[in-house]
N, C-alpha and C positions, 0 to 999 in steps of 0.2 A: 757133122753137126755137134756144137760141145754144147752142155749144160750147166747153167748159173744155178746154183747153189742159191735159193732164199730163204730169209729168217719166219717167222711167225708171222711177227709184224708187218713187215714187209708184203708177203701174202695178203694179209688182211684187209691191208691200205691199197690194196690196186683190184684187191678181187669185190665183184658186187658194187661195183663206181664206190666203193670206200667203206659202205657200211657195216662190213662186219668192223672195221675199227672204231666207226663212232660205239658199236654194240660193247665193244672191246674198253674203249672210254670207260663209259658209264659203268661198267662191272668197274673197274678200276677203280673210279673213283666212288662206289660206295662200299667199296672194299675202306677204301681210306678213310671214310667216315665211320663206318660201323659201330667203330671203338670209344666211340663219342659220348660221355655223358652229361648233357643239358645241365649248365651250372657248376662243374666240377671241373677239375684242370684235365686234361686228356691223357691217357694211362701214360707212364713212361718207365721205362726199365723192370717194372714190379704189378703186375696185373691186380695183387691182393694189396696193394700199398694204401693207408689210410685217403678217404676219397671227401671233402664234405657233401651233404645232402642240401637239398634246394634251398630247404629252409633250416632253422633250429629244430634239431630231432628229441620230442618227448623219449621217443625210447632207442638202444644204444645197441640190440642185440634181443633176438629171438628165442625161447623155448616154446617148442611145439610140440603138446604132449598127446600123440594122436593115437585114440582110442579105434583102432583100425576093426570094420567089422559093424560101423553101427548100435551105438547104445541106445535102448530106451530111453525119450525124452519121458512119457511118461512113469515109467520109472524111477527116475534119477530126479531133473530140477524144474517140469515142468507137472504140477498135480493137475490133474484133472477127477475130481469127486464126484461131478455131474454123471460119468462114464458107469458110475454103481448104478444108474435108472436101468441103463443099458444092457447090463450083465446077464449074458446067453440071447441079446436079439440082436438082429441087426440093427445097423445105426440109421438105415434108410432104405426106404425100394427102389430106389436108383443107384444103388451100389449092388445090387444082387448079383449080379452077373461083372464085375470086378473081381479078379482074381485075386486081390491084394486086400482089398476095402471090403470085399462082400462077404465078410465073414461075421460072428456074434460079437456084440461088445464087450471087450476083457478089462473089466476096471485092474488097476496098479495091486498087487499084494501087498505092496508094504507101504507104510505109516512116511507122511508129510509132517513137519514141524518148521516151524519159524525158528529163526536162529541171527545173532548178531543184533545191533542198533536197526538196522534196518528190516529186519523181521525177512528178509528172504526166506523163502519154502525152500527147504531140501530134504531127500528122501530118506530113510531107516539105513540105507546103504553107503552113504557117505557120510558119517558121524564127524570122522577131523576135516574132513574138508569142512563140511559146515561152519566148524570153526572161524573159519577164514572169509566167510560170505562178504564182510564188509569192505573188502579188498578185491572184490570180484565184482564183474558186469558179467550177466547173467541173458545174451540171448536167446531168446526162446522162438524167435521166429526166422530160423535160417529155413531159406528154400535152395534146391542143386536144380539140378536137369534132369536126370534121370535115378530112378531108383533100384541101382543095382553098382555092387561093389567095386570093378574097374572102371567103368567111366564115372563112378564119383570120388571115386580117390584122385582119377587124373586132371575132376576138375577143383576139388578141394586144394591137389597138388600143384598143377599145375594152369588151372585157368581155363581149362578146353578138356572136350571127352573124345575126342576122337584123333588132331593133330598132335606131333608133337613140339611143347611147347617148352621153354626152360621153366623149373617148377621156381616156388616162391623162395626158397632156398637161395637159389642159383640168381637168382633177378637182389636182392636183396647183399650177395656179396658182391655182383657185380655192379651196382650201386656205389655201397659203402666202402669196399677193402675190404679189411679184416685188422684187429689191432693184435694179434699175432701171428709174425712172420715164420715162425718154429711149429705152429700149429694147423688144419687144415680150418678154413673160414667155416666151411660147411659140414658137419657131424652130422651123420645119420643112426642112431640106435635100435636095431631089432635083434630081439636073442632067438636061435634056436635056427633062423633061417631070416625068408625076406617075407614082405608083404605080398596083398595081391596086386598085380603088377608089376612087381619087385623093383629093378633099379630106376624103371620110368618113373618112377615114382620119385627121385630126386637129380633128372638128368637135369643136361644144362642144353642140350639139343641144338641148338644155331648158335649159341653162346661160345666163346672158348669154353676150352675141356676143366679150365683153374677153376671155372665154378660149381663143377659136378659136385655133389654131394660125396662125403668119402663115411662107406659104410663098416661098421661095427656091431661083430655081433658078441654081444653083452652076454649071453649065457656062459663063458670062461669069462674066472676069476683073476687068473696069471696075465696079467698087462703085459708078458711075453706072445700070450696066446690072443690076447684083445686085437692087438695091432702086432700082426708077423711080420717075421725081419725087419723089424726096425733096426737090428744090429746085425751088421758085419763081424764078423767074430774070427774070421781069416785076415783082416789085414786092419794094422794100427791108422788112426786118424787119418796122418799125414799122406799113408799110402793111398789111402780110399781117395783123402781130398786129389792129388796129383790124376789119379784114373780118373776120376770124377770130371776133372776140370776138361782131359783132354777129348773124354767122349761127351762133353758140350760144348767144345769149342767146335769140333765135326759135327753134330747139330745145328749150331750159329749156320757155320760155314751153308751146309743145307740151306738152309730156313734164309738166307740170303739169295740165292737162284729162284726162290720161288713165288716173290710178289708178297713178303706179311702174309701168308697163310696163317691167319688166329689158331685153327687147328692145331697147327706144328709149336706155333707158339705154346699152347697151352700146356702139350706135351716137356716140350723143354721146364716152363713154370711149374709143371708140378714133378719134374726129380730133382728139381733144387728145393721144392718143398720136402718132396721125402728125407733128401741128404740132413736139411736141418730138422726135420722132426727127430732123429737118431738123441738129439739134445733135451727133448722137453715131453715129447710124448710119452716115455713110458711113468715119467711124474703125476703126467696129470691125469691117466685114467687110472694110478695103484691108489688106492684109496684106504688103503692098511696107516698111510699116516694121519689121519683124520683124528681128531680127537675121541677119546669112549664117547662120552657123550650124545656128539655128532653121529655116530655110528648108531646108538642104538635109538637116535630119534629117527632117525631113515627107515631102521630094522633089517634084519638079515636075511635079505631074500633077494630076490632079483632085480623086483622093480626097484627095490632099496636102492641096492647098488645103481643100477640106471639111473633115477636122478640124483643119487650123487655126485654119480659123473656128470652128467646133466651141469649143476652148478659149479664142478669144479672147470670147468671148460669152460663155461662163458665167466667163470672169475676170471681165467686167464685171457679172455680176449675173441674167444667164436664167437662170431658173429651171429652162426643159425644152429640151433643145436636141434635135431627134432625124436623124439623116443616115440616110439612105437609100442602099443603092449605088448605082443607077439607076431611071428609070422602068421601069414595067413592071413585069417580075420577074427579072432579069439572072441569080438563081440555080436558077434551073429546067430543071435539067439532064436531061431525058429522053431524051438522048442523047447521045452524046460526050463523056460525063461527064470520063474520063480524060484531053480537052485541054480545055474548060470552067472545070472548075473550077479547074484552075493559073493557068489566064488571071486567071478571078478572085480568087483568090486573089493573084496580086502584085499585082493593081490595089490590095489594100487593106491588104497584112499590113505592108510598112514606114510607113506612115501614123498603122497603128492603134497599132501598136509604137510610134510616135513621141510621138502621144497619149499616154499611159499615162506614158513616160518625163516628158516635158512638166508633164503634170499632176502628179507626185511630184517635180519639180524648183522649180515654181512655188509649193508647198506647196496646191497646190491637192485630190491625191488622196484624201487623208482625208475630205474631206467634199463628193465629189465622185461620186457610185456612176455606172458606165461599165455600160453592158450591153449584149452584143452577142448575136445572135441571128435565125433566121428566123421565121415564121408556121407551119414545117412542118419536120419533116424527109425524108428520102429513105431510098425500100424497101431491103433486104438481097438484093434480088432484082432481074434484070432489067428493065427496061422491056419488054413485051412489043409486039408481036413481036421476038425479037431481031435484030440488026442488025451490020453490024460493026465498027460504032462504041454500041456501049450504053451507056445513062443508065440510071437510076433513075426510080421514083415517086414519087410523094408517099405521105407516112407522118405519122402522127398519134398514132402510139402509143411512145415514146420517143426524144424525139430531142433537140440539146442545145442551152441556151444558158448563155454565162458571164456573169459577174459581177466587177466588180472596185471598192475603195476604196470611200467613202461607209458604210461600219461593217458591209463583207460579210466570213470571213472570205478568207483568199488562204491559197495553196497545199493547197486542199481540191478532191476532188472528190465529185459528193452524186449519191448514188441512182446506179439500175445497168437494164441492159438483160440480157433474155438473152441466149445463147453467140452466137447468129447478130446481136439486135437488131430484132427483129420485137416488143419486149414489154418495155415498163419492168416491172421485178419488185418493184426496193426502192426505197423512199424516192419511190415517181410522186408528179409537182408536174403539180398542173395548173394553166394560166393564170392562172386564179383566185387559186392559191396565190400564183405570182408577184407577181401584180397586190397580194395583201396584202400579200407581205414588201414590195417597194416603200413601200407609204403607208407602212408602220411605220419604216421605215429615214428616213422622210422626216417621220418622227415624229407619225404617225395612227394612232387604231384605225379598221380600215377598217369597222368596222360604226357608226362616230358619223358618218364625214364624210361628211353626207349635203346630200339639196337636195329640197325639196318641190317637186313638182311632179305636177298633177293630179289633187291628194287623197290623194298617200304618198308615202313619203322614198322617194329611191331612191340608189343607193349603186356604187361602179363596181364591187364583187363581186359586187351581187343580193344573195343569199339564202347565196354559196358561199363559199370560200376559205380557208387558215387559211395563217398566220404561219408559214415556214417558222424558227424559232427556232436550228437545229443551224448554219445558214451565218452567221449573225450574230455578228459577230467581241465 
């Protein structure tokens, strides 16, 4: 008896009266769609190549200056004075027995003032930000899911607390492009290490790999050490490019046997990124060329430097730039909140202040949308046990982030908490919400930009989110 030799296909198509081939089909052909963005021309040659958005985009390019850990809304831009009735009781007998809420009410230590044409309240802790109120939307009523630090980073970050999703990063360059081919679309800044959740925190997960987030960490000074080997220092130009070319011509060759695997693609797309960053990257995070001036309105410190880089990267064309204060969660103040968050707060307020000026000096603001913000906010209430240095908890039910430039409006602020702030009342945004107004501002409807994958679109709202219309300048 001899044996015939059959392909895959072949198999496929006679075993099961055919079905595994129609099964076989359909992957097929949503493989072949996937890459698809509603209203844009379909990717070709270049996965980061500039893309248009559905509609006219107020804003051009992202900084996302994420105060990882949770800040006091009460503390920072949302006062609550009603909360001094409160000070050492509880705020209700049906919070007794909450482990988060059932503790005495902690009115704010430090001093609310009006600031700008528009009279925004800002707290004792952010002096030059306040500056800048008039050029900010100031919400006060973000609600998450959950109130605890990885699942709200990954739904600040990414849209979901539990699967994983591409974060807003990755959805945003896969959208738009990027308008520099020598640079990565997607900048991630934490010094010292990662966050909590570290790189989930700006994957691209079912996305190709071009849209991952590419992290830096900002504690070195030497733009040798920012971004390692960026230089070959064994072989001239010519020689790198001839190696270069031929060990991507044997990836083509691969990635041709194997059906458009996005994956491999993505792989091949970002060493042609690396090889041309060799050209531009170590320019644009040495910041030693900057003028005095510029320098010392940032200041000499870390955060300094992080949003300098910060604007010098999306001058050049990132698309998503997002800065971190630190690893970990540096705002997580469950106790000694009242020396905490001062501390942190000067690490970051003549910096962020500096940004902002920066950006509206280089005509960069207009189409530049800034957005500053934790994954949580903090109780109205002690941290229990009390202590004699007390913090806060974590809070999930009103707490605030702002917004400024890229077509938000400024010197507004949106939605409201109750008297104490245990409760957004008017105008609650949730994540979701956020996450819409973004694409839109960025000139998407978020329910088109989508990506097939495993037999349905999926989308960085899901199912939720609406367009918050009133901040949109």
């Amino acid at each position: 008896m001899t044996f015939q030799s059959i392909d895959r296909r072949r198999m496929l198509s006679r075993s099961g009266m055919g079905l595994g081939m129609l099964a076989l089909a359909g992957i097929l052909n949503d493989e072949s769609q996937s890459a698809l963005v509603s209203a844009s021309e379909p990717i070709a040659g270049n996965s980061l190549s500039p893309r248009p958005p559905h509609f006219p985009a107020r804003a051009k390019r992202v900084i996302h200056l994420f105060a990882n850990g949770g800040p006091s809304q009460i503390d920072t831009f949302d006062p609550k004075p009603d909360l001094a009735k409160f000070a050492g009781k509880t705020l209700s007998d049906k919070l007794g027995r909450d482990r988060r809420l059932g503790g005495v009410g902690h009115p704010s230590p430090f001093k609310f003032t009006k600031h700008g044409e528009s009279g925004t309240e800002v707290s004792e802790l952010f002096p030059n930000i306040a500056k800048h109120v008039d050029k900010m939307c100031v919400i006060r009523s973000m609600v998450t899911d959950v109130p605890n630090h990885e699942p709200g980073l990954m739904m600040m970050n990414c849209g979901d607390i539990v699967r994983p999703r591409p974060s807003v990063g990755s959805w945003a360059l896969y959208g738009l492009g990027t308008e520099n081919q020598s640079l990565p679309g997607y900048v991630v800044m934490c010094p010292r290490g990662l966050p909590t959740a570290a790189t989930a925190n700006w994957r691209n997960a079912f996305l190709p790999g071009i849209y991952q987030g590419t992290h830096v960490d900002t504690q070195f000074t030497d733009p040798e050490e920012l971004v390692a080997n960026i230089e070959n220092k064994f072989l001239v130009h010519d020689q790198q490019r001839r190696q270069f070319d031929l060990i991507q011509d044997l990836n083509r060759l691969h990635l041709s046997q194997r059906e458009d695997d996005q994956q491999l693609t993505g792989r091949i797309e970002s060493l042609e990124l690396a090889f041309r960053m060799q050209g531009e990257a170590r320019e644009a995070f040495d910041t030693s060329d900057e003028p005095e001036h510029i320098q010392k309105m940032y200041g000499d410190s870390l955060q300094g430097r992080q949003m300098l880089i910060a604007r010098r990267l999306s001058q050049r064309g990132v698309r998503y730039v997002q800065v971190y204060h630190g690893a970990g969660q540096p705002w997580d103040s469950h106790a000694a909140i009242e020396k905490n968050h001062p501390r942190l707060a000067r690490e970051c307020d003549q910096p962020i202040a500096a940004l902002l000026a920066d950006l509206e000096q280089q005509g960069l603001l207009d189409e530049t949308l800034v957005i500053w913000g934790g994954e949580m906010g903090r109780t109205p209430t002690v941290q229990m046990p009390v202590t004699a240095n007390p913090g806060r908890d974590h809070h999930d039910d009103g707490f605030t982030v702002w917004m400024a430039g890229g077509g938000v409006k400024g010197g507004m602020t949106y939605g409201t908490t109750d008297e104490v702030g245990l409760k957004a009342v008017e105008n609650r945004v949730h994540v979701h919400d956020l996450h819409a107004t973004i694409l839109h501002l960025l000139g998407f409807d978020h329910t088109r930009l989508t990506y097939r994958y495993a037999g349905r679109d999926f989308r960085l709202t899901d199912v939720h989110g609406n367009v918050q219309h009133a901040i949109i300048a």
